[in-house]
N, CA and C atoms as a LAMMPS dump frame, in Angstrom:
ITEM: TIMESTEP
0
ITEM: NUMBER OF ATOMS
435
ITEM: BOX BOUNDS ff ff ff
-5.0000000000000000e+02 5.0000000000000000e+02
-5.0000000000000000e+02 5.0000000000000000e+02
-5.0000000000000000e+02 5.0000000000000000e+02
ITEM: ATOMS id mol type element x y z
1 1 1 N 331.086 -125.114 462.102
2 1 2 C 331.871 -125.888 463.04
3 1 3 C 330.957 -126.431 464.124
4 2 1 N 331.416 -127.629 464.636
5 2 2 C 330.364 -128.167 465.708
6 2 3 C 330.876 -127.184 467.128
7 3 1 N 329.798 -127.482 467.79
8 3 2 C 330.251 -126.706 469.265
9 3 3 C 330.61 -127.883 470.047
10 4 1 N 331.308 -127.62 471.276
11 4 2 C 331.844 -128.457 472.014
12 4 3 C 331.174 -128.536 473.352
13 5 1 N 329.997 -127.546 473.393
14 5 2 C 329.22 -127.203 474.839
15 5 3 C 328.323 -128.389 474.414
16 6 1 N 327.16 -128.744 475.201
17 6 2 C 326.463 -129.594 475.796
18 6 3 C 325.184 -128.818 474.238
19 7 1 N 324.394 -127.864 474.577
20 7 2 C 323.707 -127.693 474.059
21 7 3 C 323.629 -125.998 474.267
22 8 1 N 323.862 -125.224 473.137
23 8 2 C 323.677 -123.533 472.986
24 8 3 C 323.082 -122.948 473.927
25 9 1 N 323.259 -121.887 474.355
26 9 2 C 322.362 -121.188 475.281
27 9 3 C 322.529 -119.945 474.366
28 10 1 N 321.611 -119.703 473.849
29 10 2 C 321.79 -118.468 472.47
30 10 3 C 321.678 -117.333 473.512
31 11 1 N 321.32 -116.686 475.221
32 11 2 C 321.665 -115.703 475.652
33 11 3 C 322.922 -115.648 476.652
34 12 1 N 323.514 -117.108 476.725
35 12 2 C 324.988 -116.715 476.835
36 12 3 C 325.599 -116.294 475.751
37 13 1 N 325.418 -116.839 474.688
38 13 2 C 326.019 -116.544 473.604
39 13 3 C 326.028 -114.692 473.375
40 14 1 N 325.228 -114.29 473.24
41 14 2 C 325.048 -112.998 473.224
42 14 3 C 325.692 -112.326 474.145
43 15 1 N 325.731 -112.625 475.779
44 15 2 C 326.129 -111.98 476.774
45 15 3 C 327.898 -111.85 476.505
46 16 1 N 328.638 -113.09 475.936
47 16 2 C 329.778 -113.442 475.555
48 16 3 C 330.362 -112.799 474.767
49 17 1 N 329.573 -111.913 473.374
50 17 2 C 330.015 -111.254 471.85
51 17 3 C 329.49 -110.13 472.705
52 18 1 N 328.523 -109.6 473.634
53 18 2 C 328.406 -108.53 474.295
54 18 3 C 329.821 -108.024 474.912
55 19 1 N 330.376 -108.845 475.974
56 19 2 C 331.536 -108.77 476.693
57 19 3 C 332.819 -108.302 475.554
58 20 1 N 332.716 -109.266 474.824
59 20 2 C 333.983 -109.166 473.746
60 20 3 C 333.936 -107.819 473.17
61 21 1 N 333.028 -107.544 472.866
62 21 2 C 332.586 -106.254 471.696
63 21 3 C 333.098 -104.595 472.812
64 22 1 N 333.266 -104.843 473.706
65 22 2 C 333.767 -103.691 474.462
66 22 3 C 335.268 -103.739 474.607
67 23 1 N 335.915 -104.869 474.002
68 23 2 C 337.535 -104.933 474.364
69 23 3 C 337.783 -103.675 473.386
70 24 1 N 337.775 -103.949 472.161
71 24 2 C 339.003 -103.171 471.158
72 24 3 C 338.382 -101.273 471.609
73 25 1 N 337.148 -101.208 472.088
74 25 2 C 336.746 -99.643 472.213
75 25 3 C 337.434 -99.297 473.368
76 26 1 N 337.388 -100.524 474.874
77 26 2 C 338.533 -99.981 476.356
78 26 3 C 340.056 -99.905 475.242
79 27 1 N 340.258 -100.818 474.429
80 27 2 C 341.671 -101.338 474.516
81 27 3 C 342.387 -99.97 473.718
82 28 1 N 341.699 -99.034 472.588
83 28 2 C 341.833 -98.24 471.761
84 28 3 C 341.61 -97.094 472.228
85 29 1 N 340.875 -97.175 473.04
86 29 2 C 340.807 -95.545 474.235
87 29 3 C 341.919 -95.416 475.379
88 30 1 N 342.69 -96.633 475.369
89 30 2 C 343.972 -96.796 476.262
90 30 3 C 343.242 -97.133 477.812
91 31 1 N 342.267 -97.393 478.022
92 31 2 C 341.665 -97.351 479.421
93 31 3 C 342.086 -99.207 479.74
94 32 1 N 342.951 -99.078 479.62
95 32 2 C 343.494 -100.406 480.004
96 32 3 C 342.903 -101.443 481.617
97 33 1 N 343.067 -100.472 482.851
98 33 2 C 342.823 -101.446 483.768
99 33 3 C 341.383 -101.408 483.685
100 34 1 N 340.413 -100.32 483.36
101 34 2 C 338.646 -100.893 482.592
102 34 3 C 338.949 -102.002 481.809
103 35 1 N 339.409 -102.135 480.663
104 35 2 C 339.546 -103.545 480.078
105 35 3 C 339.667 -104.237 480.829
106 36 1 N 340.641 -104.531 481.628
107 36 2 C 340.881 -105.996 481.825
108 36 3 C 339.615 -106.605 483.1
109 37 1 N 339.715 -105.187 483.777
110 37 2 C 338.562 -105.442 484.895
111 37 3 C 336.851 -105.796 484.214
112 38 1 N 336.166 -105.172 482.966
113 38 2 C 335.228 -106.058 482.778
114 38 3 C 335.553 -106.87 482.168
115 39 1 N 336.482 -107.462 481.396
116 39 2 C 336.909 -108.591 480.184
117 39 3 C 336.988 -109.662 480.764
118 40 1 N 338.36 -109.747 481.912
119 40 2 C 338.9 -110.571 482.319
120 40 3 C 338.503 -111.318 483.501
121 41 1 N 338.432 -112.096 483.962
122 41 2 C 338.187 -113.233 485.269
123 41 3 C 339.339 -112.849 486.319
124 42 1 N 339.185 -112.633 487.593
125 42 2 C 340.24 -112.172 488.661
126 42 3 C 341.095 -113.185 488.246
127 43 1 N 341.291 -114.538 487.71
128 43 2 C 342.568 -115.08 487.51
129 43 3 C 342.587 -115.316 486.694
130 44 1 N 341.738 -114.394 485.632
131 44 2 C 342.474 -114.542 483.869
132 44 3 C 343.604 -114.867 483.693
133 45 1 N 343.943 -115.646 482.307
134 45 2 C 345.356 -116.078 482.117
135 45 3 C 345.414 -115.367 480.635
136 46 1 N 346.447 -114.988 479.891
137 46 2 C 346.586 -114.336 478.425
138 46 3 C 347.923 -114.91 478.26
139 47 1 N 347.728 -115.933 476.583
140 47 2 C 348.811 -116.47 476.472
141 47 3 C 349.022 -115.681 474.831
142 48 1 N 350.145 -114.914 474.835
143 48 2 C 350.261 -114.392 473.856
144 48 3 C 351.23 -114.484 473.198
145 49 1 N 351.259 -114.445 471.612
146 49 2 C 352.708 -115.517 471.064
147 49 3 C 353.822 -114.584 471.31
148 50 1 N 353.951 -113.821 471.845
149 50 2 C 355.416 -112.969 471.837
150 50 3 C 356.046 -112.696 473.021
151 51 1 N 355.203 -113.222 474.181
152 51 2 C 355.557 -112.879 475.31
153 51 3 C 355.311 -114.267 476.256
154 52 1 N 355.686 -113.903 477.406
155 52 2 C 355.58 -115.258 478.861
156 52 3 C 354.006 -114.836 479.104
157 53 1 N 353.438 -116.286 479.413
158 53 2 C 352.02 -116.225 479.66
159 53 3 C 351.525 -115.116 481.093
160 54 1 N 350.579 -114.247 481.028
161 54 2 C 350.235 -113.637 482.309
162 54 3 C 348.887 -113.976 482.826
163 55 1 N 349.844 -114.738 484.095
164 55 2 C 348.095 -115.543 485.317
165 55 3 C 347.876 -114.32 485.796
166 56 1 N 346.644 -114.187 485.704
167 56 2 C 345.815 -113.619 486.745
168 56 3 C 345.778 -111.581 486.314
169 57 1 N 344.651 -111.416 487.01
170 57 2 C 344.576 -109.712 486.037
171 57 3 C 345.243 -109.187 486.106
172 58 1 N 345.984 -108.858 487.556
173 58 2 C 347.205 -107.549 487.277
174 58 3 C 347.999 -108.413 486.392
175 59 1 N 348.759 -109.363 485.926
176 59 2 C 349.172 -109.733 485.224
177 59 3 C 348.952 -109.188 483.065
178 60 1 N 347.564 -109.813 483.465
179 60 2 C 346.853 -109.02 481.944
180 60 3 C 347.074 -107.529 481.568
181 61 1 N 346.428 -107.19 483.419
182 61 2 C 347.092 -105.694 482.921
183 61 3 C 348.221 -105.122 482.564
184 62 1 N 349.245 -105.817 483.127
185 62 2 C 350.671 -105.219 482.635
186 62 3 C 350.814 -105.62 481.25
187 63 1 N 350.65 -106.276 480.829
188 63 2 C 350.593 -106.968 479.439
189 63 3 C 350.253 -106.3 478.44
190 64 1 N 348.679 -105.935 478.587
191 64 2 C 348.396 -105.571 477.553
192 64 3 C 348.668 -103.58 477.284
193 65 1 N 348.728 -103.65 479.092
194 65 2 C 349.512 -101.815 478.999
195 65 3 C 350.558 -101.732 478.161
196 66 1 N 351.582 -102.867 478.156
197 66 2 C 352.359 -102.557 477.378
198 66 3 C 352.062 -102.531 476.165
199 67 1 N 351.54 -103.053 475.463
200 67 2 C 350.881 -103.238 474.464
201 67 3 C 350.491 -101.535 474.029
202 68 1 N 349.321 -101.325 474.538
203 68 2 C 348.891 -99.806 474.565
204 68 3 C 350.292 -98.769 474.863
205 69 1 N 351.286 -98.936 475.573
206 69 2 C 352.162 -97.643 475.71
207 69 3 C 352.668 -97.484 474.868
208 70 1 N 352.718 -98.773 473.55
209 70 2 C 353.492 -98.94 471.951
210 70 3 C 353.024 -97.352 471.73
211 71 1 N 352.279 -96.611 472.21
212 71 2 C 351.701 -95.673 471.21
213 71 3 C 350.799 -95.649 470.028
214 72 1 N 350.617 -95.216 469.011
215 72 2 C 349.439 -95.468 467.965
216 72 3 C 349.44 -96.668 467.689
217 73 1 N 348.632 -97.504 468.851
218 73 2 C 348.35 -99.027 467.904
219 73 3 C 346.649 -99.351 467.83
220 74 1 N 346.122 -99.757 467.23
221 74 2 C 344.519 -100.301 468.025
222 74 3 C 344.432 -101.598 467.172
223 75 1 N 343.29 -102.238 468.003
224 75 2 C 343.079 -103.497 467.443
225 75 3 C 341.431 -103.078 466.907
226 76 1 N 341.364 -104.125 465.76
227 76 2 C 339.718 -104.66 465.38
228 76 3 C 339.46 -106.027 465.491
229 77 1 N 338.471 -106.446 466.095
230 77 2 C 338.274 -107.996 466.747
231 77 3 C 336.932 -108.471 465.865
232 78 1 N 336.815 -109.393 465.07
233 78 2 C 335.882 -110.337 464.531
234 78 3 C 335.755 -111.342 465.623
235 79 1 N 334.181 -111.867 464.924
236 79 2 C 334.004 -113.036 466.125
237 79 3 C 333.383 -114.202 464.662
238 80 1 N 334.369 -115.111 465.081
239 80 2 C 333.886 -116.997 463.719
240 80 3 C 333.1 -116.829 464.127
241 81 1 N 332.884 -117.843 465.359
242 81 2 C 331.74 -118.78 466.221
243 81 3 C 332.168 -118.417 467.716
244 82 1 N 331.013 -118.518 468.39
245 82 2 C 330.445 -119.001 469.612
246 82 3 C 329.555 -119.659 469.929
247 83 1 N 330.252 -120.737 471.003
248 83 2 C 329.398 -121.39 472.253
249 83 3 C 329.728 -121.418 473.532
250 84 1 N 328.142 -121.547 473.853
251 84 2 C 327.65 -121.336 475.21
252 84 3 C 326.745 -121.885 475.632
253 85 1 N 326.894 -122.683 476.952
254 85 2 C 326.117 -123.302 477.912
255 85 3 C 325.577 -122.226 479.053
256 86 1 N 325.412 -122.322 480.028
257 86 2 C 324.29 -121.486 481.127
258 86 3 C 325.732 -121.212 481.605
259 87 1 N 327.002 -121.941 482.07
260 87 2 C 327.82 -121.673 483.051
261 87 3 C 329.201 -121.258 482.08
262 88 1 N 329.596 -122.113 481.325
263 88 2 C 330.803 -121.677 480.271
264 88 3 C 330.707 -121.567 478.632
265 89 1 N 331.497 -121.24 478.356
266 89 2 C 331.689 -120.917 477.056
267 89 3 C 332.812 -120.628 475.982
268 90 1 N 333.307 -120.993 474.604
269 90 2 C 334.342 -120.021 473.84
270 90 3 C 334.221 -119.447 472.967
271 91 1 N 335.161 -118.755 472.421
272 91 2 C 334.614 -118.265 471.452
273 91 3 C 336.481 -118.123 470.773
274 92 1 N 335.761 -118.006 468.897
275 92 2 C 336.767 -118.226 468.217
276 92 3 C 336.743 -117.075 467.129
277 93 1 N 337.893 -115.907 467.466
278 93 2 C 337.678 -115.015 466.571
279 93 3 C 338.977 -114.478 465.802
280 94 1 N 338.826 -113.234 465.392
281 94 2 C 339.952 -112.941 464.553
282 94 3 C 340.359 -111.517 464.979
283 95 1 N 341.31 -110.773 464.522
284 95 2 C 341.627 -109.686 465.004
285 95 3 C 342.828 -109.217 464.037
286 96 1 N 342.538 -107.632 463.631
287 96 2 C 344.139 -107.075 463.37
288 96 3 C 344.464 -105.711 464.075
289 97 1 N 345.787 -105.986 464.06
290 97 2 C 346.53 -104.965 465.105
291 97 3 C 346.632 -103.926 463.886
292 98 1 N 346.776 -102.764 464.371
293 98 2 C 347.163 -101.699 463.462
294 98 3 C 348.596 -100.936 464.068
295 99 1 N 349.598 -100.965 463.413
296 99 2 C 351.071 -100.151 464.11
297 99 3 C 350.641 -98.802 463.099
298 100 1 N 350.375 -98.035 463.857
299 100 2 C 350.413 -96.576 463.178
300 100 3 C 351.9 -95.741 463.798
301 101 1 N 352.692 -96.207 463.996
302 101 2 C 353.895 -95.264 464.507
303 101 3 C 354.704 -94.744 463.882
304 102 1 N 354.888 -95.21 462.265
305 102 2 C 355.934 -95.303 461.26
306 102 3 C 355.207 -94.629 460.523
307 103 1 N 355.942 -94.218 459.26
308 103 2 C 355.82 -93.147 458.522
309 103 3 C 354.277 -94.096 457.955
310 104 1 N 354.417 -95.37 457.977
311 104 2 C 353.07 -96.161 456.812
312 104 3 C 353.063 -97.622 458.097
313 105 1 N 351.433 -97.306 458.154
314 105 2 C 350.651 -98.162 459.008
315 105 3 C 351.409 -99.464 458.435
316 106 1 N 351.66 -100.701 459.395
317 106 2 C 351.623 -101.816 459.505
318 106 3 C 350.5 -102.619 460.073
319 107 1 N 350.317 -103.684 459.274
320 107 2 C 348.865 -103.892 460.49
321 107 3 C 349.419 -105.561 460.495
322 108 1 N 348.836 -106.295 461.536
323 108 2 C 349.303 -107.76 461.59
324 108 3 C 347.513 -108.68 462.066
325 109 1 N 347.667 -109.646 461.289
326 109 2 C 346.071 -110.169 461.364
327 109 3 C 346.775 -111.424 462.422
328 110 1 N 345.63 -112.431 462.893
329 110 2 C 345.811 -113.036 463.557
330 110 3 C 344.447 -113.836 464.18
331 111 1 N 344.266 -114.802 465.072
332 111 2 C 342.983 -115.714 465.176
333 111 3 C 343.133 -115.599 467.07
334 112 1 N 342.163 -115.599 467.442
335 112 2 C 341.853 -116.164 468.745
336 112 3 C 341.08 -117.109 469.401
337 113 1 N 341.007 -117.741 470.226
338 113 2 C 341.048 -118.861 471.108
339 113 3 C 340.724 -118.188 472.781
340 114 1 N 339.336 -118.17 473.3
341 114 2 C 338.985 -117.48 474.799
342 114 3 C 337.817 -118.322 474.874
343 115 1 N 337.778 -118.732 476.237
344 115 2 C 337.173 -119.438 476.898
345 115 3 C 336.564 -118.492 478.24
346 116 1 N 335.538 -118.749 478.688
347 116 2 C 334.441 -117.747 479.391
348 116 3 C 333.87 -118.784 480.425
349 117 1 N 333.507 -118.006 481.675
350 117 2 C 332.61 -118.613 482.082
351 117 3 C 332.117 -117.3 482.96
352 118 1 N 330.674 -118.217 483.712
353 118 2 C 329.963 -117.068 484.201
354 118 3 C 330.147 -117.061 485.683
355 119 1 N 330.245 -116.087 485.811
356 119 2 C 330.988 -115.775 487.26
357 119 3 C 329.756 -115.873 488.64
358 120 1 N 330.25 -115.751 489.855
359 120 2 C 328.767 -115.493 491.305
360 120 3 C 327.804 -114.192 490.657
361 121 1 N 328.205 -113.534 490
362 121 2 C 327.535 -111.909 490.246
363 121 3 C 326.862 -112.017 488.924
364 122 1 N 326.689 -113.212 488.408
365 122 2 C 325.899 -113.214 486.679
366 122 3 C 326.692 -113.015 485.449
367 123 1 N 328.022 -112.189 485.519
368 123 2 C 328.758 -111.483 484.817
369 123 3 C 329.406 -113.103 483.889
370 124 1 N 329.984 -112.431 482.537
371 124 2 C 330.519 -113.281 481.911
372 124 3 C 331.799 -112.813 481.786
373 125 1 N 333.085 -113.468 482.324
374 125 2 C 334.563 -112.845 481.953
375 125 3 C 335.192 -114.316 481.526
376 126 1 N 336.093 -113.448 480.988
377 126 2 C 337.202 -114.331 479.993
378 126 3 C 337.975 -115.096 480.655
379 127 1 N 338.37 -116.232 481.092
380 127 2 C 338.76 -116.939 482.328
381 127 3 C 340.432 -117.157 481.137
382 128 1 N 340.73 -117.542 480.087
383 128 2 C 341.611 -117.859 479.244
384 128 3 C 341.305 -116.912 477.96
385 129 1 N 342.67 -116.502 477.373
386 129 2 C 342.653 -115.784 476.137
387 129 3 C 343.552 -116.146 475.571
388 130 1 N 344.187 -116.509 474.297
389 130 2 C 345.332 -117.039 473.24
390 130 3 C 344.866 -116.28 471.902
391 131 1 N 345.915 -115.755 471.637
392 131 2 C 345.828 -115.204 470.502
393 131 3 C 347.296 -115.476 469.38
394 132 1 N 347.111 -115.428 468.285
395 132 2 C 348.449 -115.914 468.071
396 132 3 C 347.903 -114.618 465.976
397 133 1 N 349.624 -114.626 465.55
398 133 2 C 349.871 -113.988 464.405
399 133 3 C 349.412 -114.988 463.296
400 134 1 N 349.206 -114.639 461.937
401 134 2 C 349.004 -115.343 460.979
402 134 3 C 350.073 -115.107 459.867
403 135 1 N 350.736 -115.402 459.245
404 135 2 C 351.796 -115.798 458.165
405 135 3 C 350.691 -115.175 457.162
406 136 1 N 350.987 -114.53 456.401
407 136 2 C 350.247 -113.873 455.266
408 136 3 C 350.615 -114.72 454.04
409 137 1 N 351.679 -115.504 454.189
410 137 2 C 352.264 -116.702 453.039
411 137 3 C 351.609 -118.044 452.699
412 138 1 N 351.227 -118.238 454.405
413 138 2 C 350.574 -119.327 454.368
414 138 3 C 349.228 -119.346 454.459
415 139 1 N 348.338 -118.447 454.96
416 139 2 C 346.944 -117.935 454.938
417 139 3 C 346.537 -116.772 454.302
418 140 1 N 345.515 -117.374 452.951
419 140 2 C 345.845 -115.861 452.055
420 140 3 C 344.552 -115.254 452.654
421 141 1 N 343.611 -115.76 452.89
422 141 2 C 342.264 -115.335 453.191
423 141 3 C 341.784 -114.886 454.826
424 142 1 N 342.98 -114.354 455.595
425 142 2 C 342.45 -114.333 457.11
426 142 3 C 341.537 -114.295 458.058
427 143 1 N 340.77 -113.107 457.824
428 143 2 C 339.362 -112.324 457.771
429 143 3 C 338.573 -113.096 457.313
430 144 1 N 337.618 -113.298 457.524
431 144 2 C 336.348 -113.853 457.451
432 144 3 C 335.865 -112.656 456.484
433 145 1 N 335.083 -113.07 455.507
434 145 2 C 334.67 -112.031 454.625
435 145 3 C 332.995 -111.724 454.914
């Protein structure tokens, strides 16, 4: 896929799949307001298909707590592609939820859409996040193999 940044910065890029790569380990250890506090941008936005969009972190945080109080759920996060310039960046990945609550795991796959930029303090947080479900009818191949 082409990138939409100006020209790669292959150690934003890294700093970006760095950042990401710590969500599903806060998000699965339940340490929820750690997540959102290194993930997210003080006015992160998370637009998620099942719910009203939440501006800004305490927002995220309630969100995705709820998410976590489901009880046995965790996510696994793939990453397509990323790009990155010196100041912003997105990235386009994949993810499945796991419902372990029922007698037999459910799991639901799905794609994401997060946009980054780099903050005063050097740090890279997630300024936008969209994530949405995938139809198993209409996409047989979800996962990136």
């Amino acid at each position: 896929m082409a990138s939409h940044t100006r020209s790669d910065n292959p150690e934003s890029v890294r700093a970006i799949e760095a950042v990401r790569a710590r969500w599903p380990v806060l998000f699965n250890s339940k340490r929820i307001v750690e997540l959102c506090n290194h993930f997210y941008a003080a006015d992160g936005v998370c637009i998620p298909p099942d719910h009203e969009i939440a501006k800004g972190r305490p927002e995220c945080i309630s969100l995705l707590q709820g998410y976590a109080d489901l009880g046995d759920v965790t996510f696994k996060l793939g990453v397509i592609e990323t790009h990155a310039d010196d100041a912003t960046g997105y990235l386009i990945g994949n993810y499945v939820f796991y419902d372990c609550r029922g007698p037999k795991e459910v799991t639901y796959e799905g794609r994401t859409l997060e946009t980054y930029r780099k903050e005063a303090d050097g740090s890279w947080k997630c300024s936008v996040d969209m994530w949405h479900h995938l139809d198993p009818a209409v996409i047989k191949n979800p996962i990136p193999r």
